[in-house]
N, C-alpha and C positions, 0 to 999 in steps of 0.2 A: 178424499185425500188429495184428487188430483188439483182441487180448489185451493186447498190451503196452499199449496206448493206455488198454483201461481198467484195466487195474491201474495206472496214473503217476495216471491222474483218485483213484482208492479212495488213492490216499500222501497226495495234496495236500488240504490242506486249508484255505488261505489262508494269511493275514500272522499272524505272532504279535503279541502285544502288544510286545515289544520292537522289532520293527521299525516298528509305528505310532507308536510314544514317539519312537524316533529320526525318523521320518521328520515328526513333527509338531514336536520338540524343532528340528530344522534349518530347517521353513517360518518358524517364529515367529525365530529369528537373521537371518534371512534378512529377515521383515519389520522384526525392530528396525533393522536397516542400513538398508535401502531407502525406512520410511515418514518419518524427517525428512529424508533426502535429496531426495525429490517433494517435502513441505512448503517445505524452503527452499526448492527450485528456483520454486515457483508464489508465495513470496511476493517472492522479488524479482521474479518476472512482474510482480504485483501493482503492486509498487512502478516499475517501470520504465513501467507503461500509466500509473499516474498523474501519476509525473512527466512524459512525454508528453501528458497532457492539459493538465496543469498551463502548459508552454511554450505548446501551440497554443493555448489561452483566452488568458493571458499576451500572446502576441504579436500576438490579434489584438485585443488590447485597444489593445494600444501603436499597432498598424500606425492603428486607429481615430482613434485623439489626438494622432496624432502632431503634427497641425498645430493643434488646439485642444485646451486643456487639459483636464485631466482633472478634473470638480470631484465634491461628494459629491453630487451627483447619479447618479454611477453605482455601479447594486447589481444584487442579483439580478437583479430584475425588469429592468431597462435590458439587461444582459450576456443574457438570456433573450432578448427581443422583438428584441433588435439578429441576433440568431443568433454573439454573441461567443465562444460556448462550445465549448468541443470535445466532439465527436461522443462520448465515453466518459462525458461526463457524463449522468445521468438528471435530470430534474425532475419539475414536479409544479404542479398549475393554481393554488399557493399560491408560485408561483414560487421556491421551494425547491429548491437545486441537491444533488446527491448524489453524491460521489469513489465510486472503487472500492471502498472498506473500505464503502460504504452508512454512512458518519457526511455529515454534515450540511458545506456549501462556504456561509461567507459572504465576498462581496467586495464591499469598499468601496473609495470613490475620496476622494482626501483631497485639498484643493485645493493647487494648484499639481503636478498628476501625482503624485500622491503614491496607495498604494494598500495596502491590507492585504486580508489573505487568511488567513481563519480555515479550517482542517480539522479536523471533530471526526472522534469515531474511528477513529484509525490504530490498528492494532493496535501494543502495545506492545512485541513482537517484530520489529517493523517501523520505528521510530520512528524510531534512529538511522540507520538506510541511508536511508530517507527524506528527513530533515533536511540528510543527506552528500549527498545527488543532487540535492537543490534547490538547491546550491549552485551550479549552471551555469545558472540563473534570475538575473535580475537584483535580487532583495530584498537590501536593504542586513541587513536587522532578520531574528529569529528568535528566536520566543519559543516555550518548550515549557512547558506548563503556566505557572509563574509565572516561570523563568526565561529571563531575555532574554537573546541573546547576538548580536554581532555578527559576520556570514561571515568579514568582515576576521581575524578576530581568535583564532576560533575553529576547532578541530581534532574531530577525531571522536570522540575521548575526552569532550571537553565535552557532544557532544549526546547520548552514552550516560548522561553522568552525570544530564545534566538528564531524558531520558527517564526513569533510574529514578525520579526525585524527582515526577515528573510521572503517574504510571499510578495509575488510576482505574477499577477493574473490569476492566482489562489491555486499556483504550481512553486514546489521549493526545489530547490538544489541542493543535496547532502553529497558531501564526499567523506568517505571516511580511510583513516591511512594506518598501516601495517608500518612501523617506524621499521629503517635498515637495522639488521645487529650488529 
């Protein structure tokens, strides 16, 4: 018995290289499928935790004014010290608010409840699902880069177009505006 066993060890002698080519040639297929399916999968995460932020800040700015108005008195700083913001947001002792993409949240209040809400870098494989999911937010206005377009009015086609016209380093700029009443 003990023969047999080492004559099978003196035959073998490992993997040839065609079988490490195939078996390397199939990991790499296997990662082109799988690594933009994670990536999409974690960037609409991405996008789904901001527009979640975006509504709980959003509402509890409204729940805040709801009975006095909203004037340009309220910014960063105010939305910070009130504790207006929602928990995904980070800041910083320059009262600098920071979305998930780590681009820069400015919010202004414009008198008569009126409100804009600048986001710099979204990524711009992100831009259009973004701009499409803020649409269950109450901003009348949405501007990407330079183009402005109104929710009313506007389709998913439009905010893809305006994304491409808007990327800058493959980072966009969305503001979106709360018209005065």
């Amino acid at each position: 018995m003990l023969n047999v066993l080492q004559k099978r060890n003196k035959n073998q002698r490992g993997f040839t290289m065609m079988e490490i080519g195939v078996t390397v040639a199939i990991m790499l297929i296997a990662a082109a499928i799988i690594v933009p399916i994670l990536t999409g999968y974690l960037d609409t995460s991405r996008v789904n935790n901001e527009i979640t932020a975006m509504r709980a800040t959003f509402d509890k700015v409204q729940q805040r004014y709801q009975r006095e108005p909203i004037t340009t008195d309220i910014d960063n700083q105010e939305l910070i010290e009130a504790n207006l913001l929602a928990a995904n947001y980070r800041t910083n002792s320059s009262f600098q608010i920071y979305n998930v993409f780590d681009g820069q949240v400015t919010i202004d209040g414009v008198d008569e409840n009126g409100m804009t809400w600048v986001s710099a870098g979204i990524p711009a494989n992100v831009c259009a699902e973004m701009a499409e999911n803020a649409r269950s937010l109450q901003f009348e206005l949405i501007t990407i880069g330079s183009t402005e377009l109104r929710y009313t009015d506007s389709v998913n086609a439009d905010f893809t177009q305006a994304c491409i016209g808007a990327v800058a380093d493959d980072v966009v700029t969305i503001t979106w505006t709360l018209e005065e009443n």
